[in-house]
PAZAPA-4460 file (N, C-alpha, C; in steps of 0.05 Angstrom, whole numbers, plus 32768, in hexadecimal, padded with zeros to 4 digits):
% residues 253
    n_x    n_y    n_z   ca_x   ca_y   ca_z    c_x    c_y    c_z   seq   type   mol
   7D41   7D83   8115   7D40   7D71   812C   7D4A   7D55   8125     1      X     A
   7D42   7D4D   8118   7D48   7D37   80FB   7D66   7D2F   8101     2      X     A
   7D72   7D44   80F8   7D90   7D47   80F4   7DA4   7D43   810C     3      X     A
   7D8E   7D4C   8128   7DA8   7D4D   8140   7DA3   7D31   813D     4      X     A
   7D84   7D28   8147   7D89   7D00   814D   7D99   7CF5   813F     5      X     A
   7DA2   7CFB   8128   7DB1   7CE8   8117   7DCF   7CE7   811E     6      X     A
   7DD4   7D05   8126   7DED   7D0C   8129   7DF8   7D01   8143     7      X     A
   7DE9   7D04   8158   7DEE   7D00   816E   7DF7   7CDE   8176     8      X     A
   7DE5   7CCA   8167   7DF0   7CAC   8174   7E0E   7CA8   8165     9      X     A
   7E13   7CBB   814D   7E33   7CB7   8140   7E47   7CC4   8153    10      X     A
   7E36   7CD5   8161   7E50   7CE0   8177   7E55   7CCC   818B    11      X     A
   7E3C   7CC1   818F   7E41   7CA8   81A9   7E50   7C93   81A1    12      X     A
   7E4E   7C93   8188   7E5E   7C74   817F   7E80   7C7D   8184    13      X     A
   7E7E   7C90   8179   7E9B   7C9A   817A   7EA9   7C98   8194    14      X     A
   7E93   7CA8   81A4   7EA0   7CA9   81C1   7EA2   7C89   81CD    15      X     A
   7E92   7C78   81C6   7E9A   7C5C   81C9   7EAE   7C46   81C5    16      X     A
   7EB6   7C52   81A9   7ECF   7C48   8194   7EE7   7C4F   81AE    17      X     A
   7EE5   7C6A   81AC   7EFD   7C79   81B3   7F01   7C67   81D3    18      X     A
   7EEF   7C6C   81E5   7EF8   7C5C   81FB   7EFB   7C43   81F5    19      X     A
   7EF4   7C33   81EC   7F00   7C14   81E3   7F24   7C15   81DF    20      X     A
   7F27   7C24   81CC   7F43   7C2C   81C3   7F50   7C30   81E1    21      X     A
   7F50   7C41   81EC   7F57   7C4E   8203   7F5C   7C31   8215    22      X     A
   7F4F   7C23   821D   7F4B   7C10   8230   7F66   7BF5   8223    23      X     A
   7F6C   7BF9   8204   7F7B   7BE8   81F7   7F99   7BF4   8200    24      X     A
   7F99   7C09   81F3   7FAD   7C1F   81F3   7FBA   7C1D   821B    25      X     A
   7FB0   7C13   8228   7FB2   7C10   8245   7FBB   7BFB   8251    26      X     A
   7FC4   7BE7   8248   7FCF   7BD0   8242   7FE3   7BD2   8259    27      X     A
   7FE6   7BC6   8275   7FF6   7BC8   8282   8016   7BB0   827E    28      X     A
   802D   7BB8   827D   8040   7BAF   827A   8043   7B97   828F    29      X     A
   8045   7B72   827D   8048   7B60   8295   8061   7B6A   82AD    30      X     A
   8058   7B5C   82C4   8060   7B56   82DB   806E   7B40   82E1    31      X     A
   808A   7B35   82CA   808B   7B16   82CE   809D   7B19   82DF    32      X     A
   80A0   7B05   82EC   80B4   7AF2   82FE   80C1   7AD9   82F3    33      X     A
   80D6   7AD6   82F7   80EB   7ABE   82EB   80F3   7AAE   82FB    34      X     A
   80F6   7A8C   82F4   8106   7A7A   8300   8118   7A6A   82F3    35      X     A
   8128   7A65   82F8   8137   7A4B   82EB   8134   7A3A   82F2    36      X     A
   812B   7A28   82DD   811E   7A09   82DA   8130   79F4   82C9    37      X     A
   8123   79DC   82CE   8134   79C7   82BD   8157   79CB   82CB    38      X     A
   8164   79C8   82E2   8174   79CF   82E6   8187   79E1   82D1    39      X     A
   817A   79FD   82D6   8185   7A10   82CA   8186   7A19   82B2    40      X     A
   8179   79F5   829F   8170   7A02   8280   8163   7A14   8274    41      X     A
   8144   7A1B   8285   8139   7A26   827C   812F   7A3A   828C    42      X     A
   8123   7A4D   8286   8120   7A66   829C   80FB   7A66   8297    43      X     A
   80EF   7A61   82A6   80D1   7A66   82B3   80C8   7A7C   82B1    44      X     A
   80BC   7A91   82A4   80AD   7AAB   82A7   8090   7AA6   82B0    45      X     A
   807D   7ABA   82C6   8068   7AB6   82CA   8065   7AD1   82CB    46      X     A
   8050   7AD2   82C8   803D   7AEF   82C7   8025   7AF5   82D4    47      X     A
   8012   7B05   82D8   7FF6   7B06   82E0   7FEB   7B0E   82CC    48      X     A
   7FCF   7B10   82C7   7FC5   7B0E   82A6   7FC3   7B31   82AC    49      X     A
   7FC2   7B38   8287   7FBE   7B58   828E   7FAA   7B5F   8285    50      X     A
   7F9A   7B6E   8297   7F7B   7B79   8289   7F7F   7B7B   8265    51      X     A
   7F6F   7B70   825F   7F68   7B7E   823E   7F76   7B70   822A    52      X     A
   7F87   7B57   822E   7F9E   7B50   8220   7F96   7B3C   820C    53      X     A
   7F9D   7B34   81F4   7F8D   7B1E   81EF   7FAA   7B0C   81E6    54      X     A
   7FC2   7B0E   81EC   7FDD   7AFB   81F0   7FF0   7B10   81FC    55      X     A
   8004   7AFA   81F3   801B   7B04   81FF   8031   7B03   81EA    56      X     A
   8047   7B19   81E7   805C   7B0E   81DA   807F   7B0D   81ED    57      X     A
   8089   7AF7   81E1   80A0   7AF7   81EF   80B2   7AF8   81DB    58      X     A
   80D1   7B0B   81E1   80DF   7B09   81CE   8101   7B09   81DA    59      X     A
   8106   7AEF   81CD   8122   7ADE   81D7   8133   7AE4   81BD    60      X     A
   814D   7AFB   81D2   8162   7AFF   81B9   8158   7AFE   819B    61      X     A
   8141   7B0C   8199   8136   7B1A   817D   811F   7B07   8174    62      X     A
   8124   7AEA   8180   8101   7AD5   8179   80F2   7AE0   8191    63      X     A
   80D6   7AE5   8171   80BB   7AE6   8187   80AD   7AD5   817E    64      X     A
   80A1   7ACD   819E   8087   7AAE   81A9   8072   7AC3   81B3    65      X     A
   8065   7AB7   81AC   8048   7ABB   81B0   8036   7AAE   81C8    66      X     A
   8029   7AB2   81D4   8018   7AA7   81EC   8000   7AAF   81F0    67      X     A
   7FEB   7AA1   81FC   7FD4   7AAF   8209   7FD3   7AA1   8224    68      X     A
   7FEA   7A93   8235   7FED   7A86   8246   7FFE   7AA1   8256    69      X     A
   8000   7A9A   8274   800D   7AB3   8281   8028   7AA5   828B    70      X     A
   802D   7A8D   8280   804B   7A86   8295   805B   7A7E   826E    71      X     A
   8074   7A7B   8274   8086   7A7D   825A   8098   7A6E   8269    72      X     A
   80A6   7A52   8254   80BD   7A4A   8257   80D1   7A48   8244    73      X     A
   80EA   7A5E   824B   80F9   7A69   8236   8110   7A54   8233    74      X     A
   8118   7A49   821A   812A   7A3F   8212   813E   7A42   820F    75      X     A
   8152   7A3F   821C   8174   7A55   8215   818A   7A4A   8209    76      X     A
   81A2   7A52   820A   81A4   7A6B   8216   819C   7A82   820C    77      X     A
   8197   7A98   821B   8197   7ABA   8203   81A3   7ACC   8221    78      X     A
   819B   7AE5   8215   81B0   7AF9   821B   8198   7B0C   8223    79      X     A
   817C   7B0D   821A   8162   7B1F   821F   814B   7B15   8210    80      X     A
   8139   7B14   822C   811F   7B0E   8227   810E   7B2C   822D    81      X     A
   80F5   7B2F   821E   80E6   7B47   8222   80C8   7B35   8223    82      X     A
   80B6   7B3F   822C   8095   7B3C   8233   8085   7B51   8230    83      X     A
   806D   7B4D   821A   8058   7B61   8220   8046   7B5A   8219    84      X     A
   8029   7B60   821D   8014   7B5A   8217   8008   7B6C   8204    85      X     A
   7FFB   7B5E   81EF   7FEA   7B6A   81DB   7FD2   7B6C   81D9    86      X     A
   7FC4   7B7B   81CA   7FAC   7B73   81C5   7F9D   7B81   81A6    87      X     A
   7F9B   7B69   818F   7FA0   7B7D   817B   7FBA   7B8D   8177    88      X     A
   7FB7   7BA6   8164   7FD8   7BB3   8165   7FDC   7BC4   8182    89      X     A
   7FCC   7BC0   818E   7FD8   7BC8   81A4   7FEB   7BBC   81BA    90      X     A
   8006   7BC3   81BD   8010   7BB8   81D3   8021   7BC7   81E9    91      X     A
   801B   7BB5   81FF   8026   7BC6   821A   8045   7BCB   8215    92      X     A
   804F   7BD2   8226   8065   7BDC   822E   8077   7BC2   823A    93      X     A
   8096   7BB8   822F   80A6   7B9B   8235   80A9   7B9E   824F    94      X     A
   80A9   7B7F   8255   80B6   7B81   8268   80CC   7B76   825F    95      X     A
   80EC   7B74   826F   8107   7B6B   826A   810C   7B61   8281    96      X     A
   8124   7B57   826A   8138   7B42   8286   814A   7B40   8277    97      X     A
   8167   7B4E   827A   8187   7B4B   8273   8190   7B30   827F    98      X     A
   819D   7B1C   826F   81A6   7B06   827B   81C0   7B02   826B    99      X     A
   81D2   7B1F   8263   81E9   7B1F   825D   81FA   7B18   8271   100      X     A
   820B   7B00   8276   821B   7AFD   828E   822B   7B17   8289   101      X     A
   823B   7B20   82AC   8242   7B32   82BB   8262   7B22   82B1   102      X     A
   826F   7B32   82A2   828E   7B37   8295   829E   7B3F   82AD   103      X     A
   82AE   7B2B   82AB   82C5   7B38   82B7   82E6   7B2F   82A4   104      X     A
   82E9   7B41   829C   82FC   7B3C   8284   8315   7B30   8289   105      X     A
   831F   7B40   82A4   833B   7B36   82AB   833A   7B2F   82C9   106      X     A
   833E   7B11   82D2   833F   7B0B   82EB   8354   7B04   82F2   107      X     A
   836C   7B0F   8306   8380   7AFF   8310   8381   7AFB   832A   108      X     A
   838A   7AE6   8327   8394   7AD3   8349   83A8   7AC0   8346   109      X     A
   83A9   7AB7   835F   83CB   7AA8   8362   83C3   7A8F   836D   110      X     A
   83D7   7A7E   8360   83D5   7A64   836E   83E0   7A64   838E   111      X     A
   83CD   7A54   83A1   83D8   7A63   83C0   83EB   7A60   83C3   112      X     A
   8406   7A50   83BB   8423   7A50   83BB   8433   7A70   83B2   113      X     A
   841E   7A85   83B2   8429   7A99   83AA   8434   7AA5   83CA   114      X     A
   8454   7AB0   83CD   8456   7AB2   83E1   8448   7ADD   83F0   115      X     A
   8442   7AE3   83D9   843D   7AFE   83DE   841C   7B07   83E8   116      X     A
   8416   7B11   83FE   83FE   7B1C   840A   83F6   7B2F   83FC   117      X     A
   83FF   7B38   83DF   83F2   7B47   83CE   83EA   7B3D   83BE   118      X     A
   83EB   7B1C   83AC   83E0   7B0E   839B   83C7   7B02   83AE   119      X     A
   83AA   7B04   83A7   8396   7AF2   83AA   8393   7AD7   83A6   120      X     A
   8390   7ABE   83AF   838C   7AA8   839E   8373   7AA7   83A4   121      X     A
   835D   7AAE   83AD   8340   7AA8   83A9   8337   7ABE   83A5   122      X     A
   8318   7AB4   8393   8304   7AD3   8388   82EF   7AC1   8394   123      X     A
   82DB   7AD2   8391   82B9   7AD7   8395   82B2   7AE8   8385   124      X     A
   8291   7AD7   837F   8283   7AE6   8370   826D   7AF5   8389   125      X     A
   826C   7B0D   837E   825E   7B2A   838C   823A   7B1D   8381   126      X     A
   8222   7B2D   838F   8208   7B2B   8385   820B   7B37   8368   127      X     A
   821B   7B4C   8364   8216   7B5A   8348   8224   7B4A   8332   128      X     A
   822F   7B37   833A   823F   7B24   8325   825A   7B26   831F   129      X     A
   826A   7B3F   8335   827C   7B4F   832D   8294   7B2F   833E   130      X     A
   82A6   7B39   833C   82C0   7B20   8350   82D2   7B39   8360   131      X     A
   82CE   7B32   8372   82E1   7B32   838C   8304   7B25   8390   132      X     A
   8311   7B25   8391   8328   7B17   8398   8333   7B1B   83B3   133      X     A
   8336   7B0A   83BF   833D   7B00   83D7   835E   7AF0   83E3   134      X     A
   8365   7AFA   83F3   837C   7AF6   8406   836E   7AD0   8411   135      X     A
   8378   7AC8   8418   8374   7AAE   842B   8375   7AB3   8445   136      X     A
   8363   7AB6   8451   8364   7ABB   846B   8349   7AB5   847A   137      X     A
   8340   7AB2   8490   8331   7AAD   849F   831A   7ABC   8499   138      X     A
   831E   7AD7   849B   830E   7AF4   8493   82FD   7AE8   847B   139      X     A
   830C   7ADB   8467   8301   7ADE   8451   82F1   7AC6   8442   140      X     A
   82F3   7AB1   8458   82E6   7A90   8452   82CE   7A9B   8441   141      X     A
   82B7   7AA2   844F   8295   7AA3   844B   8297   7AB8   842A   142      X     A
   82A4   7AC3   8422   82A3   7AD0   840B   82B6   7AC6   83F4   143      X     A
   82BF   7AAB   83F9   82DA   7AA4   83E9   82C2   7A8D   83D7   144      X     A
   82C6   7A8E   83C1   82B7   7A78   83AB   82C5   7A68   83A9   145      X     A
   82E1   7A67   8398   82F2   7A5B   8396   8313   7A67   839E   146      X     A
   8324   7A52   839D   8344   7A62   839A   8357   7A50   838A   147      X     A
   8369   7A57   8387   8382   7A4D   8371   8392   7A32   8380   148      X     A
   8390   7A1D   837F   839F   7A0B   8388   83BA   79FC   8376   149      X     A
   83CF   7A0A   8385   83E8   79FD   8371   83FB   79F0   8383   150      X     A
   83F0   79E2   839B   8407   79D9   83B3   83FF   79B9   83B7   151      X     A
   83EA   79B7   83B1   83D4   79A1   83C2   83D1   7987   83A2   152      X     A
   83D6   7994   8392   83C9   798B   8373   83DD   7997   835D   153      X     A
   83DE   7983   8349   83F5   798D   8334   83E3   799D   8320   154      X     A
   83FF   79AE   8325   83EC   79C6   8307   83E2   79DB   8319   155      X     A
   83D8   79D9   830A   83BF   79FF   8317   83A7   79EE   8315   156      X     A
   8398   79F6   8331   8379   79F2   8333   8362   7A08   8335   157      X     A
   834D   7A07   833A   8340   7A19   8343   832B   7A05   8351   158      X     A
   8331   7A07   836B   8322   79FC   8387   830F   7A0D   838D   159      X     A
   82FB   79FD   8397   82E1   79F5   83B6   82F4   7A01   83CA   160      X     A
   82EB   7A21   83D8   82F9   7A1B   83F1   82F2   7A06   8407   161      X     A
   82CE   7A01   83FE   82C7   79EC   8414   82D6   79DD   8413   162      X     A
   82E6   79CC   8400   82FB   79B3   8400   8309   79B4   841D   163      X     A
   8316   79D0   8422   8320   79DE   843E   8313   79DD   8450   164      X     A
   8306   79D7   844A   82EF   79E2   8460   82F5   7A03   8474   165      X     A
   82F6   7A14   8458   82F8   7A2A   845D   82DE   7A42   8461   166      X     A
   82CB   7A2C   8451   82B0   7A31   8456   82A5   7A1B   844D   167      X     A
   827F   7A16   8448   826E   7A01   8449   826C   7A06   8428   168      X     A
   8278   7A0D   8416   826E   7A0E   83F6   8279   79F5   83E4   169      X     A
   826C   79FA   83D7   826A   79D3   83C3   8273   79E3   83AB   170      X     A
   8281   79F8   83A3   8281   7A07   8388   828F   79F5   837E   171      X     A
   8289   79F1   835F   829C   79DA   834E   82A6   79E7   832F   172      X     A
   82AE   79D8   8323   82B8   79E2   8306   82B8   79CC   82EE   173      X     A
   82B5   79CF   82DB   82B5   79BA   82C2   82C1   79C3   82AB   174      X     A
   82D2   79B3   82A0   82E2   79BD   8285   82C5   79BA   8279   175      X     A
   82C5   79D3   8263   82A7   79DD   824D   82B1   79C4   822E   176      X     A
   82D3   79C1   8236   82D8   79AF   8217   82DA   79C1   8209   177      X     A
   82DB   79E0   8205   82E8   79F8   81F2   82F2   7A07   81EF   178      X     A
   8303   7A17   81DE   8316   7A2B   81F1   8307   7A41   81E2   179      X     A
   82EE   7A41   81DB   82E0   7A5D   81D6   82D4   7A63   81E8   180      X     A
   82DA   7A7B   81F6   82CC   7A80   8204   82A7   7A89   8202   181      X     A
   82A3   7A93   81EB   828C   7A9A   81E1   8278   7A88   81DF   182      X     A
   8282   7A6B   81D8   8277   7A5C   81C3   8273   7A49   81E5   183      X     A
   826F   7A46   81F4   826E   7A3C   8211   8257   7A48   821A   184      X     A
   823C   7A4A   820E   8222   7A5C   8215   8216   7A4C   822C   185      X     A
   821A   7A39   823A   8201   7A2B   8247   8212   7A21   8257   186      X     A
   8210   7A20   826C   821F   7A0B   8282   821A   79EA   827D   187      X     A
   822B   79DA   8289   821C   79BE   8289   820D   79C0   82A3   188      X     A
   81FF   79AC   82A6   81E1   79AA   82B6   81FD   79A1   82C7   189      X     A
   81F1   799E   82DE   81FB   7989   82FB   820E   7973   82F0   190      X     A
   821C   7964   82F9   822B   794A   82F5   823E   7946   82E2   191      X     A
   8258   7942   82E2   8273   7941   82DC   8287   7954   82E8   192      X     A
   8280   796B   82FB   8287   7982   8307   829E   7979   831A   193      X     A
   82AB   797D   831F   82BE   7983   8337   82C8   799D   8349   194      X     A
   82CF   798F   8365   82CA   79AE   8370   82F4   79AE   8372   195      X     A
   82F9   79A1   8361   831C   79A6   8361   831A   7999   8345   196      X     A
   8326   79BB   832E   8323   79AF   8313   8342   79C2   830B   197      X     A
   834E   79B5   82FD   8367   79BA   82F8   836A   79C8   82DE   198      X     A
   836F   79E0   82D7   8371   79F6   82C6   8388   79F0   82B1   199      X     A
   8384   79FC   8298   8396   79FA   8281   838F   7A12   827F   200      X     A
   83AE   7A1A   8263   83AC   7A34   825A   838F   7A34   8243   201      X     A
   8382   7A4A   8237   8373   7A44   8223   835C   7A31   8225   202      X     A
   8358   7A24   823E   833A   7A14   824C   8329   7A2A   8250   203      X     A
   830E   7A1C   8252   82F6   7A34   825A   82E1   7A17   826F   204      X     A
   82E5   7A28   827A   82CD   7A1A   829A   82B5   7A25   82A7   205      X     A
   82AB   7A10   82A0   828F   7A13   82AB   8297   7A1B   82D9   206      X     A
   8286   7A2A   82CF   8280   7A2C   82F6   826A   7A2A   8302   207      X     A
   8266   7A14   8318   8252   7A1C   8323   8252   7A1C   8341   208      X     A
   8242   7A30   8346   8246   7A38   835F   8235   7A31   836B   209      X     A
   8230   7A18   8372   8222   7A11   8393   822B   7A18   83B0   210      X     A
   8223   7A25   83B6   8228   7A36   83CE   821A   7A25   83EA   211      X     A
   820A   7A20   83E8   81F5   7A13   83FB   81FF   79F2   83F4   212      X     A
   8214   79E8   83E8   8211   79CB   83E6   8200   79C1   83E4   213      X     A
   81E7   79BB   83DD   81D2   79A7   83D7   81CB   79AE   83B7   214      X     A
   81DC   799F   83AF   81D6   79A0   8392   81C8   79B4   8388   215      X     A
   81BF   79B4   8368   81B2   79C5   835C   8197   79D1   8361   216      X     A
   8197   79E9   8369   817E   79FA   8368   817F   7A1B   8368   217      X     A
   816B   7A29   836B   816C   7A47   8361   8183   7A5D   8368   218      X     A
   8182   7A4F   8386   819D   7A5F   8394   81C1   7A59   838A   219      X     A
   81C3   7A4E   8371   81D9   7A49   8364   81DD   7A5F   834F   220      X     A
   81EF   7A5B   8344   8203   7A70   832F   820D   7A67   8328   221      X     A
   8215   7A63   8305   8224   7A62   82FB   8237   7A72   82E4   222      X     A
   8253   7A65   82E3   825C   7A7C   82D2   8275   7A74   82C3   223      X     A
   8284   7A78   82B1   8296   7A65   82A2   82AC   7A83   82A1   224      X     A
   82C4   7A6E   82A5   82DD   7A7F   829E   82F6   7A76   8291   225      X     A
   82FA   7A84   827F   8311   7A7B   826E   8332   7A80   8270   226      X     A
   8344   7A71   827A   835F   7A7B   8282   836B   7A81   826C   227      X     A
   8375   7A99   8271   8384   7AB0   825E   839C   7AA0   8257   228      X     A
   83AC   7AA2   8277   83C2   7A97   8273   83CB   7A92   8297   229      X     A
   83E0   7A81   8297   83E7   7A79   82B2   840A   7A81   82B1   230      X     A
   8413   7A95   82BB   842C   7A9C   82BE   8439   7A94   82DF   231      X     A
   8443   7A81   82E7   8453   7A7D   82FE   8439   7A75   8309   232      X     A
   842D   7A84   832B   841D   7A7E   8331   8406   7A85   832E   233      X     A
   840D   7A9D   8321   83F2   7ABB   830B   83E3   7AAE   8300   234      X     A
   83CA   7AA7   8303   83B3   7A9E   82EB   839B   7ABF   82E7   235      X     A
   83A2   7ABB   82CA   8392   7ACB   82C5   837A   7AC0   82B9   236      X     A
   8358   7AD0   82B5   8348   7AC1   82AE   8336   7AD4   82A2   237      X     A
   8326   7ACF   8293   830C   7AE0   8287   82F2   7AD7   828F   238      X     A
   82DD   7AD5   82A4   82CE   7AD3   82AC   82B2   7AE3   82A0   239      X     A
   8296   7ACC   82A1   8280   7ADE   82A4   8269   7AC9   82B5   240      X     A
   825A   7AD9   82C1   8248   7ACC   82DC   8227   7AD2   82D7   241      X     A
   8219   7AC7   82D5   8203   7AC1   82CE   81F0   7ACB   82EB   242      X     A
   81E5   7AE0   82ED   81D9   7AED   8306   81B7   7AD4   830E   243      X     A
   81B4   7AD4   82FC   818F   7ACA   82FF   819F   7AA8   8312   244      X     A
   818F   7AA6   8325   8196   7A8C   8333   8192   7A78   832D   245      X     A
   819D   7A61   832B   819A   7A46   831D   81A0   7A4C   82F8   246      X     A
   81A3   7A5E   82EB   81A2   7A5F   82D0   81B9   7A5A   82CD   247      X     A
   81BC   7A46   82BA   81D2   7A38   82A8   81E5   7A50   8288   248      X     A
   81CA   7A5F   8289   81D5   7A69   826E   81E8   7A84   8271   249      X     A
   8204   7A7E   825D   8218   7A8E   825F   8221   7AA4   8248   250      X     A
   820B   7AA6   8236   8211   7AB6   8215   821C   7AC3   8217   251      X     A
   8235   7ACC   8215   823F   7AE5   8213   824C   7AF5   81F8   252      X     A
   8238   7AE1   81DE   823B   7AF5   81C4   8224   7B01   81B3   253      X     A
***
C-alpha cells in the first residue's frame, strides 16, 4: 500500500511538468502590423502580447534584438525582418515581412517627341510594384506617374505629369549622387526633389511618388532608377519600387 502512495504523487508531478511544457510549446506566432515612420526612415512594428511569452525576438537581415516590449522600431535599410516570441527555448513560429524592392530590370520609354504611337513616353507603378507603360493620352492621365520630357526642357527628363496638369500628382525625382545602382539603399527624406529632373547616362534616381500632393506620408512610394542608356529618344532604365508606404528603403543586394 506503502508503495502505490509513493508512486502515485510522481505520476502527478509528471503529468504537471508535462502540461507546463505543452502550454510553452503553444506559443502563438506575433500578429504585427507595420508603419513607416520618421518620414520613411524607419518602419514601426506593433504586436499584441502573446499568451506565455516572456520576450520577443526580432531579426533584421540576419541581426537579432531582443524585446519584452510589443511595438519595435526597425532601423534600415534591410531586405527582411522576422518576429517571434519566446519563452525559455521555446519559440513560436516568425512572423515575416519581404521588403526586397519589386525589380524591374529593363524599362523603356520615349521622350514624347517620339513621333510613333508604339513608343510609350510615360509608365506607372501598378499596387504590386510591377510598371505599366503608357501612350499619352487622355485615357491614361490617372495611371501615368511620370513621362519622358525632351521638347519642353534640354536633354531628357523624367516629369510630374501633374506639371500638365494631366492629373493632380506631385511625383518628383533626385539625383542619389551614384552611378551604383546597389549602393543607393535609402531614399533621401523629403526636400531637394524635383518634379522635372533631367537624366544622364549612368545616373541613379531617387523617386518619389507623391500621388496625393501633400507632402510626405504613408500613402507615398518610393523607388530609384538607374539609366542604362539614352539612344535618340529611347531611354532605357533599371528600376526597383519599394511596396510598404511611406518607406524610404531601397536594398537591392
Amino acid at each position: 500500500m506503502k508503495r502505490l502512495m509513493w508512486i502515485l504523487p510522481v505520476v502527478a508531478l509528471l503529468l504537471v511538468g508535462t502540461g507546463c511544457d505543452e502550454l510553452i510549446d503553444d506559443l502563438t506566432t506575433p500578429n504585427v502590423t507595420q508603419v513607416a515612420i520618421n518620414e520613411g526612415a524607419q518602419l514601426r512594428l506593433n504586436w499584441a502580447p502573446v499568451k506565455g511569452a516572456q520576450g520577443y525576438k526580432i531579426d533584421v537581415d540576419g541581426t537579432e534584438y531582443t524585446t519584452t516590449e510589443t511595438t519595435y522600431d526597425v532601423d534600415g535599410p534591410a531586405k527582411m525582418i522576422t518576429v517571434l516570441a519566446y519563452s525559455g527555448a521555446s519559440e513560436s513560429n516568425k512572423w515575416s515581412l519581404n521588403l526586397t524592392p519589386v525589380m524591374t530590370q529593363t524599362l523603356e520609354v520615349w521622350g514624347i517627341s517620339e513621333p510613333s504611337p508604339d513608343n510609350p513616353s510615360s509608365f506607372g507603378f501598378n499596387t504590386d510594384g510591377t510598371i505599366t507603360t503608357y501612350s499619352i493620352n487622355a485615357a491614361n492621365y490617372p495611371a501615368m506617374d511620370y513621362y519622358m520630357e525632351d521638347t519642353q526642357l534640354p536633354g531628357m527628363n523624367i516629369v510630374n505629369p501633374g506639371d500638365r496638369g494631366w492629373n493632380a500628382k506631385g511625383n518628383a525625382a533626385k539625383a542619389a549622387g551614384t552611378t551604383d545602382f546597389d549602393a543607393a539603399t535609402i531614399a533621401d527624406a523629403p526636400g531637394g526633389y524635383t518634379t522635372q529632373q533631367q537624366l544622364a547616362v549612368g545616373g541613379v534616381y531617387f523617386l518619389w511618388l507623391d500621388r496625393t500632393n501633400n507632402n510626405w506620408d504613408v500613402t507615398d512610394n518610393f523607388a530609384k532608377a538607374k539609366v542604362v542608356s539614352i539612344q535618340g529618344t529611347k531611354v532605357t532604365m533599371q528600376v526597383a519600387y519599394q511596396k510598404v508606404g511611406g518607406l524610404r528603403w531601397l536594398k537591392t543586394n
